[in-house]
N, C-alpha and C positions, 0 to 999 in steps of 0.2 A: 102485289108488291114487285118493285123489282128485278130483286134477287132471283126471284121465282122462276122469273125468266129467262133468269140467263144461267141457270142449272138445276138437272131436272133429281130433286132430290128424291125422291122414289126411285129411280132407275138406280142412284147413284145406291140405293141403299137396297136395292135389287143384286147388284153386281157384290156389293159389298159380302151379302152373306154366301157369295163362293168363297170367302178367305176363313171364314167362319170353322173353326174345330181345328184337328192336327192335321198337318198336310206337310208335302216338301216344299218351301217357299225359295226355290234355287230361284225362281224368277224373277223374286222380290229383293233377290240378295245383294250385295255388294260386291264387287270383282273382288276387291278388298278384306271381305270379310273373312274374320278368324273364328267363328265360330265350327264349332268341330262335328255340327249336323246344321244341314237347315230342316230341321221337322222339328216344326215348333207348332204348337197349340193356341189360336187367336180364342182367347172367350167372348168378348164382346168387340163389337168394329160398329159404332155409329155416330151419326152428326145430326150437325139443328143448328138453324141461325140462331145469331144471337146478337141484341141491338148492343151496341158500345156506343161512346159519347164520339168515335171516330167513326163511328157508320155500321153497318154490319157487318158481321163475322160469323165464315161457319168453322163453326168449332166442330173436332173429331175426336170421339171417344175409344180410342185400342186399347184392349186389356189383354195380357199376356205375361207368362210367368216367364219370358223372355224373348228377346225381340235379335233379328240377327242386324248385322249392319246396313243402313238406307231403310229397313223394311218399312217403314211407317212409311216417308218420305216415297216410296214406292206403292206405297197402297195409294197417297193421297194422291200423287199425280195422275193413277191410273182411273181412280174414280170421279176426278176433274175430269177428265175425256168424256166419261161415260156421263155424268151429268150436263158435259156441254154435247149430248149427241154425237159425239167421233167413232164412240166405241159402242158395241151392244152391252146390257149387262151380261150376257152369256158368253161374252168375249172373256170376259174375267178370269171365267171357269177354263177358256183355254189357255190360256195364260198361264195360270196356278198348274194346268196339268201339262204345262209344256217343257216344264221345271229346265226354262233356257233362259239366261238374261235376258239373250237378244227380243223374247215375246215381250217384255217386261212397255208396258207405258214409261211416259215421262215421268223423273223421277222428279218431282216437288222440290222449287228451292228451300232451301234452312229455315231463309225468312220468316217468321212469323211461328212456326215449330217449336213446342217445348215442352219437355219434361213440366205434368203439374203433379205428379202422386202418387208415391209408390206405397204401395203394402202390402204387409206380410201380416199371413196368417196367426203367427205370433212374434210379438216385435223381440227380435236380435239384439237390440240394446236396453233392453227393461234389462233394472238390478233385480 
């Protein structure tokens, strides 16, 4: 296929699991952000093409009992790199421990990003 080609989604899902558990994601952060730590807990971080009636898409699975600002959008741009070959996945890991914006990949436009799911272990608005 493709997609296949033009990113290497094993690498990308290599790299990915250095985001994986509690860590300090200063890298991933926003200059902007108000969050009052970045040591935040990624549970799951994966992706998988997916056909649409627009062509393909690769969707990305973050799960996280919170996220600081950009973090997503910084994982995804960082893991584009490493799927088109720029980056190694063990680059990731320096990255994450370099807890400096400036190590941080391209931060992923908006475009196409979005909230699909949130849940809670017990729902806050049940009577």
């Amino acid at each position: 296929m493709e997609r296949e080609k033009t990113l290497d989604l094993d690498a990308m899902r290599e790299g990915a699991d250095h985001l994986l558990g509690r860590h300090d994601f200063t890298t991933f952060r926003s200059t902007i952000c108000q969050s009052i730590t970045p040591i935040k807990t990624v549970d799951r971080l994966d992706m998988q093409w997916v056909d649409t009636t627009s062509g393909p898409e690769l969707h990305f699975d973050v799960r996280a009992r919170s996220f600081l600002h950009n973090q997503v959008r910084s994982f995804v741009g960082t893991l584009e790199r490493v799927g088109a070959g720029s980056l190694r996945p063990d680059d990731v890991k320096k990255m994450r421990d370099a807890r400096d914006r400036q190590a941080c990949g391209p931060v992923s436009p908006p475009h196409g990003l979005y909230l699909s799911h949130v849940g809670y272990p017990v729902d806050p608005f049940a009577a």
